[in-house]
N, C-alpha and C positions, 0 to 999 in steps of 0.2 A: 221508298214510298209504299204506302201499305195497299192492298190490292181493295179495292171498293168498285160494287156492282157499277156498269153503265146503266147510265140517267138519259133519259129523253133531254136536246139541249149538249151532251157532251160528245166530245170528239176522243180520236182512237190516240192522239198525243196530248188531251187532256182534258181537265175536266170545269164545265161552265162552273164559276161562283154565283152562287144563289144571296149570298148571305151579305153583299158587299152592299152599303147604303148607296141610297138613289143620286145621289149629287156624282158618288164613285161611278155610277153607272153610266151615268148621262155621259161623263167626260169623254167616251172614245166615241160618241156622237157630236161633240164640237171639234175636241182636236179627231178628226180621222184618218193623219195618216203619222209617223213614223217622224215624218222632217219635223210635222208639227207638233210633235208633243216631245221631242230632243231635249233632254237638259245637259250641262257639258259641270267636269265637278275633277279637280285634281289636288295633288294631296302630294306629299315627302314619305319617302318608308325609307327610314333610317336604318343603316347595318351594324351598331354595334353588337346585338346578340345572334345574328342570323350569321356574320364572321366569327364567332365565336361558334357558335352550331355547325358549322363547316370543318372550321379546322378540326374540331374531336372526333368528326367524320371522317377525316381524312386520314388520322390517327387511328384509328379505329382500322382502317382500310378500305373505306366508303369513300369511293369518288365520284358514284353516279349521279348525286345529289343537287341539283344546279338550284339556281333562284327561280324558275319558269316551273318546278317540280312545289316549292314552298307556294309560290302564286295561284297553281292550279288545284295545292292541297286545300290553302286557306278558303278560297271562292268554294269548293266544294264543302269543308265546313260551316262554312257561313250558309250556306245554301240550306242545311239541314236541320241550320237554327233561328236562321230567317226565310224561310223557304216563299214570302212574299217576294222576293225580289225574282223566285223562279214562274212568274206566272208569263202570261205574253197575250195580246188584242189579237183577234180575229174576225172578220166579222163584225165589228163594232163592240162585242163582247169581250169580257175578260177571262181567260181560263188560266187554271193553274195546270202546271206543265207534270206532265209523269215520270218525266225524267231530269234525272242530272245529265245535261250536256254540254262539254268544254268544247270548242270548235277554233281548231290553231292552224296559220297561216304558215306554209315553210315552204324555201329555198331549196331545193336535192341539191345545189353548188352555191357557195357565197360567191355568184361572176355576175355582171349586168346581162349573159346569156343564158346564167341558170334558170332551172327551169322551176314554176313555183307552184305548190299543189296545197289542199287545205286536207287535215284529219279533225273526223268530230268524236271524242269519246264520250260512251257512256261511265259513267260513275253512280257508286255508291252511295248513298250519306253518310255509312258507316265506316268510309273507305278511311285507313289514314295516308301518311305520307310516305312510306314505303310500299302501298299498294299502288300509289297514285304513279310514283318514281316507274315501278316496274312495268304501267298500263300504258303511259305515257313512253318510257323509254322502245318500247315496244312498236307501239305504232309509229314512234318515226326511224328509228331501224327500218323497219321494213319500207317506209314511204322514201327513203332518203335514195335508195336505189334508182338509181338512172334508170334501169330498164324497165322498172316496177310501174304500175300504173292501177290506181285504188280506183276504186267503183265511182266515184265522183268525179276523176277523169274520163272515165270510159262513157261517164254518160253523158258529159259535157260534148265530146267530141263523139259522138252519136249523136244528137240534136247538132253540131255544127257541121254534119255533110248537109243535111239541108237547106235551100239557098235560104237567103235573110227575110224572106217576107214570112217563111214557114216559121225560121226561128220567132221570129217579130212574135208569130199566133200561138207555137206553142207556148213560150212564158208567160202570153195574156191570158189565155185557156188555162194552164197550171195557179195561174196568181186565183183566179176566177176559183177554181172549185179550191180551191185554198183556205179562200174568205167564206166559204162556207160549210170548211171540215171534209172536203171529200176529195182531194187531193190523194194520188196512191201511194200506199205507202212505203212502195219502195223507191219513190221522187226525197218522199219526208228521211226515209233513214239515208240516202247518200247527201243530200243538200246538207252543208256545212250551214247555211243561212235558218236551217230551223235547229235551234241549240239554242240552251240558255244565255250563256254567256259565249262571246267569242274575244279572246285572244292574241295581241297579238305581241312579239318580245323583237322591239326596233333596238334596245339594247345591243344585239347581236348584231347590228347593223354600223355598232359605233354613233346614234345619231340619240336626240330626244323624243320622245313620246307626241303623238300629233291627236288630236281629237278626231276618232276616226267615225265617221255618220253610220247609226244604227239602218240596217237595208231595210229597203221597202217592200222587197221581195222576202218569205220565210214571215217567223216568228220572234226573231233575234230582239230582246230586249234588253242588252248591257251588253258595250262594248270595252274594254280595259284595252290599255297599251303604257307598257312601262320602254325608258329608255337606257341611257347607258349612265353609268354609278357618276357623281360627280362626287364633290369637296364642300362644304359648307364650315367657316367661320363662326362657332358660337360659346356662347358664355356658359359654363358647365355649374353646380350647382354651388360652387367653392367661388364662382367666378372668375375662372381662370379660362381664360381663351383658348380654345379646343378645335382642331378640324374634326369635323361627320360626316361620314363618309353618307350618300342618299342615292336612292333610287326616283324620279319620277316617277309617278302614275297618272295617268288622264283617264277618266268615264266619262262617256255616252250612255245616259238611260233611258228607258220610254217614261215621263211620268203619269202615265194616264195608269201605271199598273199598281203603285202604293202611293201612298203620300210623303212630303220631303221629309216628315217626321223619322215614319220607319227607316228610310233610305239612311238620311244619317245617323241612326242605329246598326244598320246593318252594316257601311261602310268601316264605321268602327270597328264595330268587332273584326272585318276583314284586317284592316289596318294592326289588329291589334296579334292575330293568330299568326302574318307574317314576322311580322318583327320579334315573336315569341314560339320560332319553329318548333320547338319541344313539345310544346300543346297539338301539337298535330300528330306524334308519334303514337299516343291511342286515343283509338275511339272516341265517339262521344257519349257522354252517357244515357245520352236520349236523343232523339229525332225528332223534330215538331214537324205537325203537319199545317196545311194551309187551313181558313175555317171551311164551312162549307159554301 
């Protein structure tokens, strides 16, 4: 994201659009909150070339490589070529977000006693998919530790020795200078809830994909969750009966932040950079920015 002066109107995670026509504008004065401007949108991302991208990976002697590494590359691609889908309402206003942030839900144990913590990273737009591999493999190393405990723990469980009526006021107070940019910003970089997109891979859980509700609380304006690979039945171009192998995907988005147009342009292309993991091994060759 390219550095541009602060404006009167802009906040310190991003910055107001001026440029957005008035009907765009009104909208997060009718729907005003998160529940009410939800739209729910799911899709097939088929694995013939993403197992084919694997296995030469593996050949190669690359096994760090998962599907949640191609998921978080692609979204961050896309982000740098559709960067509307990175804005988010505050305020009643729409701003466009400074950063690329992935924000992922994990298990430190797959038991119904493990314990479960969220990482939010920042990204690039020029990151590719070996950068994303090594940011990502990184930050859950390190969170997967039993004994380890990220700054979004610690300050969860900071705010929870207070009894509940404190907790009650401090979320309403945080939500409060929130809705008006003034929220501190060391609340904004540990909250998993202010990030672009958030994340989450039920796959690993063995189950399918659920439509998961964008929070009320933060800036979260697209939620993704994909499930575990099924089998699909279909007629291949020869007409001969074929299984495909498929991932689920379900989105949660705000629509008060583009219109269905762009969205389903941007989903495409996301749809398209998975299923075609090679295109994410370099760079892009340019960056779009929002307008202003």
């Amino acid at each position: 994201m390219e550095n541009r002066r602060k404006r009167f109107g802009d906040r310190y995670d991003g910055r107001l659009l001026r440029t957005i026509d008035p009907f765009g504008k009104i909208i997060p004065y009718i729907m005003k909150s998160r529940v009410d401007s939800q739209t729910y949108f799911d899709d097939k991302i088929y694995f013939d070339n993403i197992d084919e991208f694997l296995k030469e990976k593996r050949k190669l002697g690359i096994r760090d490589i998962k599907f949640l590494h191609i998921i978080i590359a692609a979204m961050v691609r896309t982000i740098s070529q559709k960067p509307r889908i990175n804005r988010f309402v505050a305020g009643q206003k729409i701003f466009a977000r400074n950063e690329i942030l992935i924000s992922l839900a994990l298990k430190k144990e797959l038991t119904e006693d493990g314990v479960e913590t969220t990482i939010k990273l920042n990204f690039s737009p020029y990151d590719t998919l070996q950068t994303v591999v090594e940011k990502v493999n990184k930050a859950i190393e390190e969170n997967k530790k039993e004994q380890n405990s990220n700054e979004t723990d610690k300050t969860a469980k900071l705010i929870m020795l207070c009894p509940g009526f404190v907790v009650k006021f401090i979320v309403w107070f945080l939500t409060k200078l929130d809705y008006y940019g003034y929220m501190p910003k060391v609340i904004n970089k540990v909250s998993p809830f202010h990030t672009s997109v958030f994340i989450t891979d039920l796959g690993s859980l063995g189950i399918q994909p659920v439509y998961h509700h964008i929070y009320e609380f933060g800036t979260t304006s697209v939620f993704i969750a994909f499930g575990a690979k099924q089998k699909q039945a279909l007629f291949d171009e020869n007409n001969n009966l074929v299984n495909k192998k498929y991932v689920s995907v379900k989105v949660v988005s705000d629509e008060r932040i583009v219109d269905g147009y762009y969205y389903a342009s941007a989903f495409k292309l996301f749809k398209r950079l998975i299923e075609n993991p090679k295109r994410l091994e370099i760079g892009p060759e340019r960056v779009i920015e929002d307008i202003e």
